[in-house]
Structures are given as structure tokens and as C-alpha cells.
C-alpha positions in Angstrom: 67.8 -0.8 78.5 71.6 -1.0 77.4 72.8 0.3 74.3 75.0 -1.3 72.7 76.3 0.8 69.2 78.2 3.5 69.5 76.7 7.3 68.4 78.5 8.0 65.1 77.0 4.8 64.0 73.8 3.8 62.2 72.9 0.1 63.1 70.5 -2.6 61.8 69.2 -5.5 61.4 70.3 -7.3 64.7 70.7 -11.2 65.5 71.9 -12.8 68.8 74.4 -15.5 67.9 76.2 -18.1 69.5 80.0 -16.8 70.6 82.4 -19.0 68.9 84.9 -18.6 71.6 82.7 -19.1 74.1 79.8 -21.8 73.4 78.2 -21.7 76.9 78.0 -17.9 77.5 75.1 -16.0 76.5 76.8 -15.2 73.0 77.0 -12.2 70.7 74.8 -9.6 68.8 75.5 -9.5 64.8 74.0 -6.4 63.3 74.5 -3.9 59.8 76.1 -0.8 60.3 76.6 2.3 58.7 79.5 5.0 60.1 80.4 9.1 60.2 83.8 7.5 58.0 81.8 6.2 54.9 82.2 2.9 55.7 79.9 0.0 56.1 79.7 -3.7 57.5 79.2 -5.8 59.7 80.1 -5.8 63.5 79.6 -7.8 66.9 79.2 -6.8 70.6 78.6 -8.2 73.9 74.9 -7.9 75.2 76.5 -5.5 77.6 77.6 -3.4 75.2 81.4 -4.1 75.6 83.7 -5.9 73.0 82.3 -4.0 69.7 84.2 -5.2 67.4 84.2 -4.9 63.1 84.1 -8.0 61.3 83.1 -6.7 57.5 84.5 -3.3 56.8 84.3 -1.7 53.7 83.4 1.5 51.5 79.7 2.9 51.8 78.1 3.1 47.9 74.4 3.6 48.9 73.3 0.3 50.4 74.3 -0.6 54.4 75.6 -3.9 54.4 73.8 -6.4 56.9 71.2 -9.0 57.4 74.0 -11.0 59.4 72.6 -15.1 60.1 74.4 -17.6 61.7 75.0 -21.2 61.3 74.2 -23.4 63.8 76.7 -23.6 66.5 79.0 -23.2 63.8 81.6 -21.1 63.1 80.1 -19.1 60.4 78.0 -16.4 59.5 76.4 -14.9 56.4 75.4 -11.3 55.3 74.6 -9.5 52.1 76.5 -6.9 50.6 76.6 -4.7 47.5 80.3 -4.2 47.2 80.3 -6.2 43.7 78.3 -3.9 42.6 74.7 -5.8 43.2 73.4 -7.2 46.3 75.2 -10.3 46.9 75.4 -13.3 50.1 78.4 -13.5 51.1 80.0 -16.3 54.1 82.7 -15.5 56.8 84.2 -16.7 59.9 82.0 -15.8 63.1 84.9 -15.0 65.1 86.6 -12.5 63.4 85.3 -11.6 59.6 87.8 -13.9 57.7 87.6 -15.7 55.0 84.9 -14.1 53.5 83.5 -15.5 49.8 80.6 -14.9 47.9 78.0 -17.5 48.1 75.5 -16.8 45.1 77.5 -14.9 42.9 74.5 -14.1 40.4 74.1 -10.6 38.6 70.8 -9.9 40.0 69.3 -9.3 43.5 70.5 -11.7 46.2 69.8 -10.6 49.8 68.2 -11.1 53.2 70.0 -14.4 54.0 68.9 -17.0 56.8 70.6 -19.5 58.2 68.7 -22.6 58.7 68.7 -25.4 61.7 69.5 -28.0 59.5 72.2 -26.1 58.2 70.9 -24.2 54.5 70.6 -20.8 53.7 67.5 -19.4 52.1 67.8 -15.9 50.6 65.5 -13.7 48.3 66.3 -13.3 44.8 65.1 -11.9 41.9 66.6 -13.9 39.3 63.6 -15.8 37.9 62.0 -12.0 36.8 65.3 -9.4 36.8 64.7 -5.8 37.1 60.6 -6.6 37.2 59.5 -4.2 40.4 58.1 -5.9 42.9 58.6 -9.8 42.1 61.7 -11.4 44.6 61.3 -15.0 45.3 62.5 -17.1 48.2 65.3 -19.5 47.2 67.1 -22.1 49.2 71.5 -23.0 49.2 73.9 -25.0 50.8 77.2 -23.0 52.6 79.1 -24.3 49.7 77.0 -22.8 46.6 75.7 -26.4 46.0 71.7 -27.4 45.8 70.2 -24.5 44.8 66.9 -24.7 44.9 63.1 -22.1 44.6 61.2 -22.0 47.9 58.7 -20.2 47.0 57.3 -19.1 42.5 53.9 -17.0 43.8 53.5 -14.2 41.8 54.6 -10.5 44.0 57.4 -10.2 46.6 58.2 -13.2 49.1 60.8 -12.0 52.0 61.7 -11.9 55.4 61.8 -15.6 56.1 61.8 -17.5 59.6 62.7 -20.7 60.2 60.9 -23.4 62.3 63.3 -24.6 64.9 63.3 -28.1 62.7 63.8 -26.7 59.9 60.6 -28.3 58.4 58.4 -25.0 57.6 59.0 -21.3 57.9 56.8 -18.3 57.6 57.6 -15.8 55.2 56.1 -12.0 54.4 54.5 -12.0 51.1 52.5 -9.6 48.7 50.4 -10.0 45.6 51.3 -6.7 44.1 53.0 -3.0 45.1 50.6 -1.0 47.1 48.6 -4.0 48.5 49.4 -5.0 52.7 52.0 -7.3 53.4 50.5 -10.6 55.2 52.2 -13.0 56.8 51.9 -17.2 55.2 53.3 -20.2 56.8 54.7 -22.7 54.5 56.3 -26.7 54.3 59.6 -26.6 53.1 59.1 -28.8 50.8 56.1 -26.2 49.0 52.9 -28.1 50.8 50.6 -26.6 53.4 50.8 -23.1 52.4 48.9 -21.0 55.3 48.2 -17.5 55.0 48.6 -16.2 59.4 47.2 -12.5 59.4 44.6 -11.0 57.6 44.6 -7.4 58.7 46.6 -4.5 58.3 50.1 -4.5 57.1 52.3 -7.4 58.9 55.9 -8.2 58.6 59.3 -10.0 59.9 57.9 -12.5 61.3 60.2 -14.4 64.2 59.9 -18.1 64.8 60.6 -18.8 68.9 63.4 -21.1 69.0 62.3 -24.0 71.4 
């Protein structure tokens, strides 16, 4: 095992990327973090641990910033962020944090972004019910704030999205009401073929293998 963050620094939600400057190496890890200084972000580092580096750096207010997802061997990434004061996806350069600009600019939840193959971002949102507990939807945008479109209108909380590696379906953690196990569904993008995966226990973030 290697580690790769640093002591005085909480880290989450990791996701190996392609390196921008470097499209035939074995890429970078994208993850959340959280420091001893108050601050939050986003940072990269080389699966050996060298090369940390902050890309999205700002003040702490209660929520780590994260969920980083990138575009396909594109020069991009997106993350969520709070720093408007509500949870918000925002886009930046891969390579170095720049140009950052928020992508769904709504006043209610908008979080967990991921990148699809075909080049879309799904997110969850919970615009279509604010402030109801428990109800977040799965919703569906291009890089440039254009096509938005609902993914998913079941009635509970629908999150932590995987894409299949064409883009065509995705499996998604879903729950009926607060209290009751998550389960796991599979789902055409375009709403059809909805499956329902696991049946037992409590199961969640499901990960499609790329091919």
C-alpha cells in the first residue's frame, strides 16, 4: 500500500484520471480534501504519492469540497462545492484548477457530479422537491449548462451514479424512504429497463468496470 495524502489532511472521494500532460502514463488521482488551515478543495497526486498538488483551494464553511469527475480524455474536470453558499457543480481545467465556472447555478442542492463517456454530466439535485428530506433526483447536463435534462422522477433519494462504459445505462443507489436500505437499480439512459441489482442488506456506490 502507498499513501498518497499527506497527515494534516482529510481526503475523499478519490477518482484516477487521465494526466493531461501526459496521455500515455498511468495518469492522476483526483480526490476532496479537507486541511489543519481551514481550507478545502480539490487536489491531484501521482499514484506514487509524489506531485500533490492543489487545484481548488478555498475557505472551509462546513461542507468538504469534492466528488472530482473527469471528462473524457479531455482537459476538464468537475467537482461540487458549497462556496456560493449551496452545493453547487462547478467545471475547471484538469491540469491546474483554472478557469473554474459554475455549471448549474440553481439555489437548491446540486452535487455528486459524473462525467459521462459520451461526454455529459449527470448530477443529483433536489430541485424538483426543495428542502423535502430525503427526495434528490438524478439529472443529466452538457459541459456548457445546455440540455438539461431528469434521469431519474421515482419517489425517495437517487445518487451515486455509474456510468456504463457506452454511456447507454448506468446504475444508480436508490431508496424509497429515510430509514429503509439503500439497493442498488440499473437503468437505460433514456428511462427504460429499469432493474433493481441487490436485494439484501444496505448497498451503495456502485462502480461500472471500464472495458
Amino acid at each position: 500500500a502507498i499513501k498518497l495524502t499527506p497527515n494534516n489532511m482529510d481526503a475523499v472521494t478519490p477518482v484516477w484520471c487521465t494526466d493531461p500532460t501526459n496521455l500515455s502514463g498511468p495518469g492522476k488521482i483526483y480526490f476532496g480534501f479537507k486541511d489543519d488551515a481551514g481550507k478545502t478543495g480539490i487536489s491531484s497526486v501521482n499514484p506514487d504519492g509524489t506531485g500533490l498538488r492543489r487545484l481548488v483551494d478555498e475557505p472551509f464553511s462546513g461542507t468538504i469540497t469534492g466528488n472530482p469527475t473527469c471528462s473524457p480524455n479531455g482537459p476538464e474536470f468537475a467537482f461540487d462545492t458549497s462556496r456560493d453558499g449551496n452545493s453547487e457543480v462547478y467545471i475547471a481545467n484538469l491540469a491546474d484548477g483554472s478557469n473554474q465556472r459554475n455549471l448549474t447555478n440553481n439555489p437548491n442542492i446540486d452535487s455528486q457530479p459524473r462525467w459521462s463517456p459520451d461526454n455529459k454530466i449527470a448530477f443529483i439535485t433536489d430541485r424538483d422537491t426543495p428542502g423535502v428530506a430525503g427526495e434528490l433526483n438524478l439529472y443529466l447536463i452538457n459541459p456548457d449548462s445546455t440540455g438539461l435534462q431528469k434521469l431519474t422522477n421515482f419517489s425517495g433519494r437517487e445518487m451515486d451514479l455509474s456510468w456504463s462504459p457506452d454511456s447507454s445505462r448506468f446504475t444508480f443507489t436508490k431508496v424509497a424512504a429515510i430509514g429503509d436500505p439503500f439497493q442498488i437499480y440499473m437503468i437505460n439512459t433514456n428511462g427504460t429497463g429499469l432493474v433493481q441489482l441487490t436485494t439484501e442488506g444496505q448497498n451503495i456506490f456502485p462502480a461500472w468496470r471500464p472495458k
